[in-house]
VOPAGU-2260 file (C-alpha; in pm, 1 decimal, decimal comma):
REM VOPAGU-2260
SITE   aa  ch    i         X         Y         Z
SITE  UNK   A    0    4847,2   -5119,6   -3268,0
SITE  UNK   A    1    4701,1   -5201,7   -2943,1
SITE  UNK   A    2    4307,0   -5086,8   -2836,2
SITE  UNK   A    3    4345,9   -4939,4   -2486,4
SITE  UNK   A    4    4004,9   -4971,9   -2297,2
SITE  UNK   A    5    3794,4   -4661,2   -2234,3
SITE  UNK   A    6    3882,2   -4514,6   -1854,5
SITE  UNK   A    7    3558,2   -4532,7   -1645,2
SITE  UNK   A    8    3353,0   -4281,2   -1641,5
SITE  UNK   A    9    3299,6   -4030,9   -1290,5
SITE  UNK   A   10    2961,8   -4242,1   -1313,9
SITE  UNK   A   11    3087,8   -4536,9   -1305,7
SITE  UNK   A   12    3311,6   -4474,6   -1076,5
SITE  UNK   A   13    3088,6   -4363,6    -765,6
SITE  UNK   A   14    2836,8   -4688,6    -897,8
SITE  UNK   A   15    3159,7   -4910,6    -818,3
SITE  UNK   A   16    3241,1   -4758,7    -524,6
SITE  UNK   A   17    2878,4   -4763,9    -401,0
SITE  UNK   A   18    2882,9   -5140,4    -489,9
SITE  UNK   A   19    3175,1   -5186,8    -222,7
SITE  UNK   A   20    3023,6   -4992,1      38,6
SITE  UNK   A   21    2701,5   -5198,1      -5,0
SITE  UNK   A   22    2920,5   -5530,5       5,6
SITE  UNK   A   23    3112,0   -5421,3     305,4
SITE  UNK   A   24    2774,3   -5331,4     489,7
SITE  UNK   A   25    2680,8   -5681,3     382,7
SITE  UNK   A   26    2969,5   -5847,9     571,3
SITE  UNK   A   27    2967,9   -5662,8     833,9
SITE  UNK   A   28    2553,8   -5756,3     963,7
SITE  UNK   A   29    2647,7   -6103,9     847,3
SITE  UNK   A   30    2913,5   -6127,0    1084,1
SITE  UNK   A   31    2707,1   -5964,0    1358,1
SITE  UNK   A   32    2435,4   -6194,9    1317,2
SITE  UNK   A   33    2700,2   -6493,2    1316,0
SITE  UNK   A   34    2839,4   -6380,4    1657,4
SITE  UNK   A   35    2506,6   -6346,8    1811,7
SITE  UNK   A   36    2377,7   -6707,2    1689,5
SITE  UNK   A   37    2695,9   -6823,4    1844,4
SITE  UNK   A   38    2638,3   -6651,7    2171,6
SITE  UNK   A   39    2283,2   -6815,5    2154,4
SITE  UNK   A   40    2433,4   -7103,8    2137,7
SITE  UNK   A   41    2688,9   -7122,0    2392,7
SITE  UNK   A   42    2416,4   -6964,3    2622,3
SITE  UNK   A   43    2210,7   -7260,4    2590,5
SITE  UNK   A   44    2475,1   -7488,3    2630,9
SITE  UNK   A   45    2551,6   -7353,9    2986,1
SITE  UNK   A   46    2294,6   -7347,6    3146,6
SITE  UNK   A   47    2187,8   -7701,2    2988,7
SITE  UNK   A   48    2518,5   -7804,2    3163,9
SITE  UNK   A   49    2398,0   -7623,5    3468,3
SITE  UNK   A   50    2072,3   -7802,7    3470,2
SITE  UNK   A   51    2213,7   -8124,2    3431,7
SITE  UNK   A   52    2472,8   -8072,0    3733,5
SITE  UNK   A   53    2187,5   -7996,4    3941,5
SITE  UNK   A   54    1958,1   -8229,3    3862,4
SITE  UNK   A   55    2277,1   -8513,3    3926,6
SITE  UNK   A   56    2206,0   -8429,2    4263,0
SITE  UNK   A   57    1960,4   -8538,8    4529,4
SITE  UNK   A   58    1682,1   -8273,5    4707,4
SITE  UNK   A   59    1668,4   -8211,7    5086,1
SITE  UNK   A   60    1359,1   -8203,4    5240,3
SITE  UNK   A   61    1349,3   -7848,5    5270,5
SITE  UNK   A   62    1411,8   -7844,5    4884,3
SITE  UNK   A   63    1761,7   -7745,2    4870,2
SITE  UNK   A   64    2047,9   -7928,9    4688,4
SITE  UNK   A   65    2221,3   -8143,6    4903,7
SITE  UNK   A   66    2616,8   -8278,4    4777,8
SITE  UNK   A   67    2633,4   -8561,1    4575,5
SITE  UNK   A   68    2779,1   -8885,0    4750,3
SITE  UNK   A   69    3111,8   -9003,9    4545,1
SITE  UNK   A   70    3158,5   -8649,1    4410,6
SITE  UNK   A   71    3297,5   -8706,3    4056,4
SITE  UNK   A   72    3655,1   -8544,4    4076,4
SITE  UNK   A   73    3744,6   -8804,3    4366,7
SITE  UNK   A   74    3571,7   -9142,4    4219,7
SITE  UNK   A   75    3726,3   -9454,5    4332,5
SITE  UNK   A   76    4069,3   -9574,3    4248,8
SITE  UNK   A   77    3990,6   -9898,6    3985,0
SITE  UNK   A   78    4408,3   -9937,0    4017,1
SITE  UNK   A   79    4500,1  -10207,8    4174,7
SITE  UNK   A   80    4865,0  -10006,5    4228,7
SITE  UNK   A   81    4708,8   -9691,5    4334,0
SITE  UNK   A   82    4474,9   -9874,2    4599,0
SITE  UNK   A   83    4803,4  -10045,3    4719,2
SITE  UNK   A   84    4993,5   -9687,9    4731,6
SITE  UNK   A   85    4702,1   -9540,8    4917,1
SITE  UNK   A   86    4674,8   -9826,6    5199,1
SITE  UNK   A   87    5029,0   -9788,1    5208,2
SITE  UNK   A   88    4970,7   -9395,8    5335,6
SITE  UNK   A   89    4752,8   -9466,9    5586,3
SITE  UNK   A   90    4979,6   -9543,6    5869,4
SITE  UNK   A   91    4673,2   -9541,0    6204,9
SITE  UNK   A   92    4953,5   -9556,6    6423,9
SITE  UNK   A   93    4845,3   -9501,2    6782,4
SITE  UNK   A   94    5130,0   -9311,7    6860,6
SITE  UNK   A   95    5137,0   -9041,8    6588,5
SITE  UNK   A   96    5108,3   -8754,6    6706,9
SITE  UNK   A   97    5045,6   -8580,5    6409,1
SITE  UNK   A   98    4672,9   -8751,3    6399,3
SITE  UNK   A   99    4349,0   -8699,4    6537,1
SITE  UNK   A  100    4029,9   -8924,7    6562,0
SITE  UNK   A  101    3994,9   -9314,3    6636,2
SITE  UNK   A  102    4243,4   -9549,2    6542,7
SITE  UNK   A  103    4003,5   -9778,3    6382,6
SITE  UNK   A  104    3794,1   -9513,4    6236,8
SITE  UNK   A  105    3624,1   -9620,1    5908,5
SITE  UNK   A  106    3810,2   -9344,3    5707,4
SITE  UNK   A  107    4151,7   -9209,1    5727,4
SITE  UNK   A  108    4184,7   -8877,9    5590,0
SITE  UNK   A  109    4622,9   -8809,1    5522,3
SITE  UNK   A  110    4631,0   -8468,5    5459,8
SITE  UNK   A  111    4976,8   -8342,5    5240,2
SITE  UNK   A  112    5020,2   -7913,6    5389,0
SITE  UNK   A  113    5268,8   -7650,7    5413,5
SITE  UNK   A  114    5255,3   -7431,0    5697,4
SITE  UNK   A  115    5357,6   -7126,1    5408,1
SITE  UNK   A  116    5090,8   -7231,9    5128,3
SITE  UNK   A  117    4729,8   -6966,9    5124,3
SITE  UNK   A  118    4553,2   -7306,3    4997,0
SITE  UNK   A  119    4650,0   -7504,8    5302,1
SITE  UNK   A  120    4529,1   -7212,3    5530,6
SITE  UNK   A  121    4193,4   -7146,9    5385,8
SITE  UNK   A  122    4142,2   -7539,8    5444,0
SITE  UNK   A  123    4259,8   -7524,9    5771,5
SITE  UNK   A  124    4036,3   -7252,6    5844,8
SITE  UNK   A  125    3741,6   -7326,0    5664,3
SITE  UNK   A  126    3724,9   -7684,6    5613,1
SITE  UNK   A  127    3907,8   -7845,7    5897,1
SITE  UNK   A  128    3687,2   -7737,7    6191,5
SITE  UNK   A  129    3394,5   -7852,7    5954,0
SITE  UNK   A  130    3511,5   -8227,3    6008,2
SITE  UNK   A  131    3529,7   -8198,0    6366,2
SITE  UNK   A  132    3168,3   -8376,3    6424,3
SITE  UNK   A  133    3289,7   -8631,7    6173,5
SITE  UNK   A  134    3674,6   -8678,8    6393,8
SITE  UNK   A  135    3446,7   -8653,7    6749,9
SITE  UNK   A  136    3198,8   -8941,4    6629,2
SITE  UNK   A  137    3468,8   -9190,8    6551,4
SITE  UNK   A  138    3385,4   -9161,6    6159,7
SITE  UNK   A  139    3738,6   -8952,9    6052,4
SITE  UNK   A  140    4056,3   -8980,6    6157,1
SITE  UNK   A  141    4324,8   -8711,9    6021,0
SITE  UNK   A  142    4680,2   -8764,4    5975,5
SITE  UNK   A  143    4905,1   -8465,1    5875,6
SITE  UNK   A  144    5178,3   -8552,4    5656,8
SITE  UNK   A  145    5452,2   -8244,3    5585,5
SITE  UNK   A  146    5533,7   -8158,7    5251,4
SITE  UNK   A  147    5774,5   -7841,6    5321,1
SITE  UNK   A  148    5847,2   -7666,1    4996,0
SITE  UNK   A  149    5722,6   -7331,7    4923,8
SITE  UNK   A  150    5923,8   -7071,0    5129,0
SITE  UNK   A  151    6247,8   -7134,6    5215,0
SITE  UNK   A  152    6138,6   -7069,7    5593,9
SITE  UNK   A  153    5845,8   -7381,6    5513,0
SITE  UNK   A  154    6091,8   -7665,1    5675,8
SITE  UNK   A  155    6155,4   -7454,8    5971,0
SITE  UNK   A  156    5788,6   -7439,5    6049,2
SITE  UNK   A  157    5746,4   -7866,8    5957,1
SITE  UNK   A  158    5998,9   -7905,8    6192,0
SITE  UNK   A  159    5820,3   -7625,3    6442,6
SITE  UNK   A  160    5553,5   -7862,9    6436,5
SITE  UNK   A  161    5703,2   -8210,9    6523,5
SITE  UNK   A  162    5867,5   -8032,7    6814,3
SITE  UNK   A  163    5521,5   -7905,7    6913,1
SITE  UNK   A  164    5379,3   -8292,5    6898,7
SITE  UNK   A  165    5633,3   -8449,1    7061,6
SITE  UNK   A  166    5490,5   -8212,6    7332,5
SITE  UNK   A  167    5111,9   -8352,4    7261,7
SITE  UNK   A  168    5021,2   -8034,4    7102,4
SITE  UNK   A  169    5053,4   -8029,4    6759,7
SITE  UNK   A  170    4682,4   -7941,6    6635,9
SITE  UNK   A  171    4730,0   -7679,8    6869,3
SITE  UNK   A  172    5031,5   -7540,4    6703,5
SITE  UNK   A  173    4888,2   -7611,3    6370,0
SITE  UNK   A  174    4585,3   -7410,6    6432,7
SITE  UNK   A  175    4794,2   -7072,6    6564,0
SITE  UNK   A  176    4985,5   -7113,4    6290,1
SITE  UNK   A  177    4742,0   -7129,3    6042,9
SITE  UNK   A  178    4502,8   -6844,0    6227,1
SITE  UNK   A  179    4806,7   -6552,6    6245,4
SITE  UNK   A  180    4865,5   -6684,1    5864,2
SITE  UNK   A  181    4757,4   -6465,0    5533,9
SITE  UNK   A  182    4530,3   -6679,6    5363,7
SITE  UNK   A  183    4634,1   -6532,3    5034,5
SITE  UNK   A  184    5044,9   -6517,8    5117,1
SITE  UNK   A  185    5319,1   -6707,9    5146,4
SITE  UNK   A  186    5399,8   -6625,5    5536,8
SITE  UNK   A  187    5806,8   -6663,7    5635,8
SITE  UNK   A  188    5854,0   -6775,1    5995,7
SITE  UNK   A  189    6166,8   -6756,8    6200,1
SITE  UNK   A  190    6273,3   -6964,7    6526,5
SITE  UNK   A  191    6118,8   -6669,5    6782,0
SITE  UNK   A  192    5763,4   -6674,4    6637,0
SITE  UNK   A  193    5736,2   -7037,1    6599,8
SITE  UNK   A  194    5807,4   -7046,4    6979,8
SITE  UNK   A  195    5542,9   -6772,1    7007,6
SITE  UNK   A  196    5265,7   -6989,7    6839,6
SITE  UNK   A  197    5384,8   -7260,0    7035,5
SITE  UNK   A  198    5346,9   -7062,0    7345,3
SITE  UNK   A  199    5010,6   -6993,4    7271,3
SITE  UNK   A  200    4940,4   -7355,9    7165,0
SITE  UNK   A  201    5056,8   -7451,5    7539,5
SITE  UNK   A  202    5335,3   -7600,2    7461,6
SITE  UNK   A  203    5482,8   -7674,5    7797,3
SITE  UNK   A  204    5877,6   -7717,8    7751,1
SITE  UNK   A  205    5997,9   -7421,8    7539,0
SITE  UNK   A  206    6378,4   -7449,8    7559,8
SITE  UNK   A  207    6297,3   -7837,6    7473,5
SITE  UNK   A  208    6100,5   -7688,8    7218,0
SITE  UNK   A  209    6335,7   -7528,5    7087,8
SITE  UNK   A  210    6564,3   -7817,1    7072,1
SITE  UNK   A  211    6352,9   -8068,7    6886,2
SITE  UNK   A  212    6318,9   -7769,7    6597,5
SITE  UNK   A  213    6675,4   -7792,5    6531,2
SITE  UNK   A  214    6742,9   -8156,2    6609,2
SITE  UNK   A  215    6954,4   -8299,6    6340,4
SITE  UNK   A  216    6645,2   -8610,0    6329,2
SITE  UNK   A  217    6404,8   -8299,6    6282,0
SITE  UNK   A  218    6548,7   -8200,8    6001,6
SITE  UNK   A  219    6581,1   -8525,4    5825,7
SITE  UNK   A  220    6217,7   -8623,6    5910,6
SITE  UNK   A  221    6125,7   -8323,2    5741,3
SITE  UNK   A  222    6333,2   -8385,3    5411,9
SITE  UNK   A  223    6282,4   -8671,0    5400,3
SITE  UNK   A  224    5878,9   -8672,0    5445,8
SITE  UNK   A  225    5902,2   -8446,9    5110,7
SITE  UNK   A  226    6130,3   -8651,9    4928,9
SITE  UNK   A  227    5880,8   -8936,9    4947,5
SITE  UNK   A  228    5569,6   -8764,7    4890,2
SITE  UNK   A  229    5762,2   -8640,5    4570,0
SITE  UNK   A  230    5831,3   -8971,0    4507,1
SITE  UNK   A  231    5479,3   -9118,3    4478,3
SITE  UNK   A  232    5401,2   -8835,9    4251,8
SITE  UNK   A  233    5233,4   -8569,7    4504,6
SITE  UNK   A  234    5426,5   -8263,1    4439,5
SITE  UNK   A  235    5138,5   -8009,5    4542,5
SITE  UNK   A  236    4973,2   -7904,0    4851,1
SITE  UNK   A  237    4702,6   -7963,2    4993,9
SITE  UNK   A  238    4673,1   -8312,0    4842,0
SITE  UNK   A  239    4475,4   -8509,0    5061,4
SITE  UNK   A  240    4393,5   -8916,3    5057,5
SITE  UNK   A  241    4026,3   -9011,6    5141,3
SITE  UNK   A  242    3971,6   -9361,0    5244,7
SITE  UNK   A  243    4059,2   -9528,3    4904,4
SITE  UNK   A  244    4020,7   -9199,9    4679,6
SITE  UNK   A  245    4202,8   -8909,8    4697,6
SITE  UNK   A  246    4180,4   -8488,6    4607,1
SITE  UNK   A  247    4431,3   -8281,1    4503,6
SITE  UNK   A  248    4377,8   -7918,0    4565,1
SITE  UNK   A  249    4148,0   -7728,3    4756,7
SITE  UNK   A  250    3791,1   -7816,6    4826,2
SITE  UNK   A  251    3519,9   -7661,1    5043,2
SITE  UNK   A  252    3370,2   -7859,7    5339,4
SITE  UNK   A  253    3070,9   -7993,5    5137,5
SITE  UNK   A  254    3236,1   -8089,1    4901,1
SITE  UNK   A  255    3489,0   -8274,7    5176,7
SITE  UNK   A  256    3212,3   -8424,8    5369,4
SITE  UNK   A  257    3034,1   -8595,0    5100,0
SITE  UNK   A  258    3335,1   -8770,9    5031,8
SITE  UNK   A  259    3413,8   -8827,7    5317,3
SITE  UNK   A  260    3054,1   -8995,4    5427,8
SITE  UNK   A  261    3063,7   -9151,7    5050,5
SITE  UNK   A  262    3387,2   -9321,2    5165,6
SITE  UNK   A  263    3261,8   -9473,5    5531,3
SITE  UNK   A  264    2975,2   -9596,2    5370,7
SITE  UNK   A  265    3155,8   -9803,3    5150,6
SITE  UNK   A  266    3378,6   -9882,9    5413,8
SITE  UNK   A  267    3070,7  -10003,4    5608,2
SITE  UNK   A  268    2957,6  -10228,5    5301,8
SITE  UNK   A  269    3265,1  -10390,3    5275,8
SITE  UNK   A  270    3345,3  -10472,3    5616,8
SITE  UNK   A  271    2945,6  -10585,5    5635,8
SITE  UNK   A  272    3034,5  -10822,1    5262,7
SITE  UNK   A  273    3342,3  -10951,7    5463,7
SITE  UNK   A  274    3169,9  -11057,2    5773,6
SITE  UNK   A  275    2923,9  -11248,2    5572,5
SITE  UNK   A  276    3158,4  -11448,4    5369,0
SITE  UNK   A  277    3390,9  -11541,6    5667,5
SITE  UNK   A  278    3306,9  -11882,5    5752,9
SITE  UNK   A  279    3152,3  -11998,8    6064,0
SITE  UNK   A  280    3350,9  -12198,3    6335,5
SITE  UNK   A  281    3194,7  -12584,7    6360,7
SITE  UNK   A  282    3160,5  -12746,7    6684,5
């Protein structure tokens, strides 16, 4: 005959349930004190990382932080391919007229945009005019390259554009465009307000105008200037080259200008290295 075990007394039975309670209330400051150690922790750890990005930096003489030369997101291209591919980009042709700044400037800046894409406007807008000093002292050139693909009306305007340059006036037309644009939309355009912008960018020859936007060699320039930026793997705008580096995505006009200095310097050391080791003519 089996012994069943005595059932726990009403005693017992609040002393084990008092027991849990107390273990529960155990856990539950252990855990608390766990979360806050952890926040200590990852507090320290950002603004050790914030110290050290500051103190990468060098220190105006009014004491502020001035940009880093060689900014670390757009370091220079060790690949011998992707050095090749980026010479390759940089056409300097005197008759572009798509480009702005000196021929022979020390740095070429190609800059990949969409006349539809919020990124592209905010750089037009904020970052573009910022350069200006750089373009006007023979230290930037900028060549525009179309990469037409986020609104179905994007080729239109490309196309809108090359009619405006053949015309001398594309920077023109590029900066109406980008001005009446929503810096956080997708803009559509249609034939009669790309001849609007144009008429504002002084574009003399409208009904000409109008025929280079629909000229059958507009249309394949266009394609085809997207086709081969999507072949060489740039697929996003703005993408821009820099000299021998390059940035994809936005970045704000400090950020632009240190590269962009960063990049004539080096050009400016090389072409000094080159000099030196050309040999001298003998008499």
């Amino acid at each position: 005959m089996s012994v069943q075990p005595p059932s726990p007394t009403p005693v017992q039975s609040k002393s084990n349930r008092a027991v849990v309670v107390i273990l529960v209330v155990i856990a539950i400051v252990l855990a608390v004190i766990a979360a806050l150690l952890l926040q200590n922790v990852t507090s320290k750890h950002h603004r050790g990382a914030a110290t050290a990005s500051a103190s990468s930096g060098s220190t105006g003489t009014n004491g502020s932080a001035t940009a880093v030369p060689e900014p670390t997101p757009a370091p220079p291209v060790p690949d011998a391919q992707t050095l090749e591919l980026i010479h390759s980009e940089t056409h300097r042709d005197p008759a572009d007229g798509q480009a702005k700044g000196k021929v022979d400037a020390p740095v070429v800046m190609v800059v990949y945009s969409d006349f539809a894409c919020p990124y592209c406007t905010q750089f037009a807008r904020n970052v573009e005019p910022e350069l200006t000093d750089l373009v006007d002292r023979g230290t930037l050139r900028i060549e525009w390259r179309d990469l037409a693909q986020i609104s179905p009306t994007s080729p239109l305007a490309a196309q809108a554009g090359r009619a405006a340059a053949k015309q001398g006036r594309f920077w023109e037309f590029h900066d109406a465009v980008y001005a009446a644009a929503d810096p956080q939309g997708h803009p559509e355009y249609t034939e009669d307000s790309l001849v609007a912008f144009a008429q504002k960018a002084g574009v003399a020859d409208i009904e000409q105008f109008r025929t280079d936007i629909n000229a059958t060699e507009t249309v394949n320039a266009v394609t085809e200037a997207k086709n081969h930026a999507h072949s060489i793997g740039i697929t996003g705008t703005p993408f821009m080259i820099v000299g021998e580096t390059f940035i994809g995505g936005y970045q704000d006009a400090d950020y632009m200008k240190a590269v962009i200095n960063s990049q004539a310097a080096k050009a400016k050391t090389s072409k000094t290295s080159k000099t030196s080791a050309a040999p001298t003519a003998t008499r």
